[in-house]
C-alpha positions as CSV (number, residue, x, y, z in Angstrom):
1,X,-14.3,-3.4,23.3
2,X,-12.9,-4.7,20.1
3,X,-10.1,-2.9,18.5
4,X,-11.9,-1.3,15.4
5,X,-14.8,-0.2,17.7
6,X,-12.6,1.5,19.8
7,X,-10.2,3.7,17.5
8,X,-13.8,4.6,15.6
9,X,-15.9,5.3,19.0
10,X,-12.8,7.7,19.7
11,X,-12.8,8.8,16.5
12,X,-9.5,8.3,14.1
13,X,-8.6,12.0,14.1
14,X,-7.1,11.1,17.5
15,X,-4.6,8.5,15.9
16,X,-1.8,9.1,13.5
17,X,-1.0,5.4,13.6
18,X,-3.6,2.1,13.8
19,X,-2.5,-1.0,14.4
20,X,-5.3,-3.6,13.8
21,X,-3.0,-6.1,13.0
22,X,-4.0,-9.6,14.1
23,X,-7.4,-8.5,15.1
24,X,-9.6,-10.8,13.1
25,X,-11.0,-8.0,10.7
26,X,-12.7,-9.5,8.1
27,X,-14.0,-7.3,5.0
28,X,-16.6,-6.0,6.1
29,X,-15.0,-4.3,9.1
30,X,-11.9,-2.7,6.7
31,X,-15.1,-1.8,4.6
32,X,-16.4,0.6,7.6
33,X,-12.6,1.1,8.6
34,X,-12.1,2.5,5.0
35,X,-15.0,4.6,4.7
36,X,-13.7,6.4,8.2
37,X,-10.2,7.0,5.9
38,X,-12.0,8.3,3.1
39,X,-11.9,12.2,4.3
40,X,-9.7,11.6,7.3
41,X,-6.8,13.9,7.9
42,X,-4.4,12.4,10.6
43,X,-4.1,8.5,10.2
44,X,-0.5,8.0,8.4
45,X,0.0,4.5,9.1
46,X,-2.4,1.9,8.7
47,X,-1.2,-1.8,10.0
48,X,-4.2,-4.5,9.0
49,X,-1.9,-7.5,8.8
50,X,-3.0,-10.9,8.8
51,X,-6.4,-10.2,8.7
52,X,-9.4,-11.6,6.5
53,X,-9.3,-9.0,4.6
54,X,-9.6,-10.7,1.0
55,X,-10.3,-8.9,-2.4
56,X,-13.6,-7.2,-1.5
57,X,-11.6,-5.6,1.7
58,X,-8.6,-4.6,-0.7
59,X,-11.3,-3.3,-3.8
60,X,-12.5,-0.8,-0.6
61,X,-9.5,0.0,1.2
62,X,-8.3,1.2,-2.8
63,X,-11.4,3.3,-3.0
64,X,-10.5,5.0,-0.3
65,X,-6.7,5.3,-1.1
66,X,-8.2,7.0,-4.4
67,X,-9.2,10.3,-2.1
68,X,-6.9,10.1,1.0
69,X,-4.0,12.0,0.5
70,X,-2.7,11.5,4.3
71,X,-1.8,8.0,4.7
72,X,1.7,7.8,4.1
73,X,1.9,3.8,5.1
74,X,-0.3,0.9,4.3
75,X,0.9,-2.7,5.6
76,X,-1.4,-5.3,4.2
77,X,1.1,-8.4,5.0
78,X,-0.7,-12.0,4.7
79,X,-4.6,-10.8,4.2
80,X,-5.6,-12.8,1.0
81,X,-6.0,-10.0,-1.3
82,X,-4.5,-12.3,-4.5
83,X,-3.9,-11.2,-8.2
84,X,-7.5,-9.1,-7.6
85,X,-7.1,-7.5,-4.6
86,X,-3.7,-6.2,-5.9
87,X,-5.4,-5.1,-8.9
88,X,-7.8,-2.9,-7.0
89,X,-4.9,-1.7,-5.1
90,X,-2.8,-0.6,-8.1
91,X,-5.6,0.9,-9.6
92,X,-5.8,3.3,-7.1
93,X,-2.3,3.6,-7.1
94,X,-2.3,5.7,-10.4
95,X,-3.9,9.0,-8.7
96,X,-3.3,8.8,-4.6
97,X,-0.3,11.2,-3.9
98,X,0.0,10.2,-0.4
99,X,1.0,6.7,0.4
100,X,4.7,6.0,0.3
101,X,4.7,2.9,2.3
102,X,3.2,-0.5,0.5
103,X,3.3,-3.9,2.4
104,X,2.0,-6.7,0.5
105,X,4.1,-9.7,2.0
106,X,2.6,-13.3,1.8
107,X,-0.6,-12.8,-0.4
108,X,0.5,-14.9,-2.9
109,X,0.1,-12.3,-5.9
110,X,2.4,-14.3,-8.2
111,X,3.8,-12.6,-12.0
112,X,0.2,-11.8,-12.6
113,X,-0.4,-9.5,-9.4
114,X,3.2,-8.2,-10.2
115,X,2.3,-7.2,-13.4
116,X,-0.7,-5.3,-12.4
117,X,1.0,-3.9,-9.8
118,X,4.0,-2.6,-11.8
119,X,1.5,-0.5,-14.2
120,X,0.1,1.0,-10.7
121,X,3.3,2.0,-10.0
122,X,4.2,3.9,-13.2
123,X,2.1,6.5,-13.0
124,X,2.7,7.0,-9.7
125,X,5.5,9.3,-8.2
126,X,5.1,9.1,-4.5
127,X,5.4,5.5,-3.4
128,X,9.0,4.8,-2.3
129,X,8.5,1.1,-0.8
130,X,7.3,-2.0,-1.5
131,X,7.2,-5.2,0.1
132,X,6.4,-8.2,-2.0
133,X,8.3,-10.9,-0.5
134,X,6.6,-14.4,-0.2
135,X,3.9,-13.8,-3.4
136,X,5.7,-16.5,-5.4
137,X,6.9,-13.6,-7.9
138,X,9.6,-14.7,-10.3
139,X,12.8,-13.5,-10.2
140,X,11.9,-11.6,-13.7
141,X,8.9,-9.6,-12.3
142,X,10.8,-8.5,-9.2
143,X,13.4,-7.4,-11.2
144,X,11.1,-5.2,-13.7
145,X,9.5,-3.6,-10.2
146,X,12.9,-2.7,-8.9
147,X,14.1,-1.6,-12.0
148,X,11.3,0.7,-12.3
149,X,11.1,1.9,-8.7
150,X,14.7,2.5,-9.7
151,X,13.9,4.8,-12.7
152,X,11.9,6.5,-11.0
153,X,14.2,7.6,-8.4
154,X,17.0,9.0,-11.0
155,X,14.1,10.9,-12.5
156,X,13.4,12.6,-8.7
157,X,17.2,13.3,-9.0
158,X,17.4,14.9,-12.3
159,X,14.4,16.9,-11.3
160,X,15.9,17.8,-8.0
161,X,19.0,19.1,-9.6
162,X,16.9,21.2,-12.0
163,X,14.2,22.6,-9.9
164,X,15.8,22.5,-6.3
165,X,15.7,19.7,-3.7
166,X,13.0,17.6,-3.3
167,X,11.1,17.5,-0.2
168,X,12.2,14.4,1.0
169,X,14.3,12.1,-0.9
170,X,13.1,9.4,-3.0
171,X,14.6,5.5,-2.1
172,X,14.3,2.8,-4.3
173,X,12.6,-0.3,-3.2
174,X,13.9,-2.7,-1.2
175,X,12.3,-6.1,-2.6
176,X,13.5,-8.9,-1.0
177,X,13.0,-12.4,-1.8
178,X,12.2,-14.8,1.0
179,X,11.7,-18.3,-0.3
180,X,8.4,-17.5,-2.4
């Protein structure tokens, strides 16, 4: 049985973690996969890495990202989202208040997916982690996303210090640049 089939004929409230890295998923399978996530309660880390993915699987794996508030981790290393998958992704970025966990290695995003990306991000107070290396980002754009990711975690302190400790304390993002 292939992967997807079986975590959905078991039924994904079974699984805190899915790995479907690797698996040949094309869009249309993280379309189904994504629908699943929309109202599920238990997946926390979703692994679809290097998979066919591509923007139309990124535009619904952000719909679904827009009203699950349980994943905690998305890894979406070498799928082929590009500058419009990433947009998608960002998008829904600005209201989920669950994912803390973004992996978007090798899907060559470049400046203009880092952009995109970095609005995303500023209206968002949960995400603690992202992985951008190999997008062929300048050193510029990297630098405004880790400065902001930065920002964001002295304003979790100051808060912290006024209304009590946080939950769970807020890192910066480690962005590191691997030849790209």
């Amino acid at each position: 049985m292939p992967p997807l089939k079986k975590y959905l004929k078991l039924g994904l409230e079974n699984w805190q973690e899915v790995d479907l890295s690797d698996t040949g998923l094309d869009e249309n399978e993280v379309a189904l996969l994504a629908k699943a996530l929309e109202t599920n309660m238990t997946v926390e880390k979703l692994d679809l890495g290097c998979n066919f993915i591509r923007t139309a699987g990124a535009a619904r794996l952000a719909k679904m990202l827009k009203t699950n508030t349980t994943l905690r981790e998305l890894h979406l290393r070498r799928v082929e989202i590009g500058v419009e998958g990433v947009s998608q992704l960002a998008e829904a970025l600005e209201v989920n208040t669950g994912l803390q966990v973004l992996n978007l290695r090798d899907n060559n995003i470049g400046d203009g997916g880092a952009a995109r990306l970095a609005e995303g991000l500023k209206n968002n107070a949960v995400v603690q982690s992202v992985r951008l290396s190999g997008n062929r980002i300048s050193d510029l754009w990297l630098s405004r996303i880790n400065r902001l990711m930065r920002t964001r975690e002295e304003r979790a302190a100051k808060m912290s210090a006024v209304e009590g400790p946080l939950s769970k304390a807020v890192e910066a993002a480690v962005l590191v640049r691997e030849g790209g």
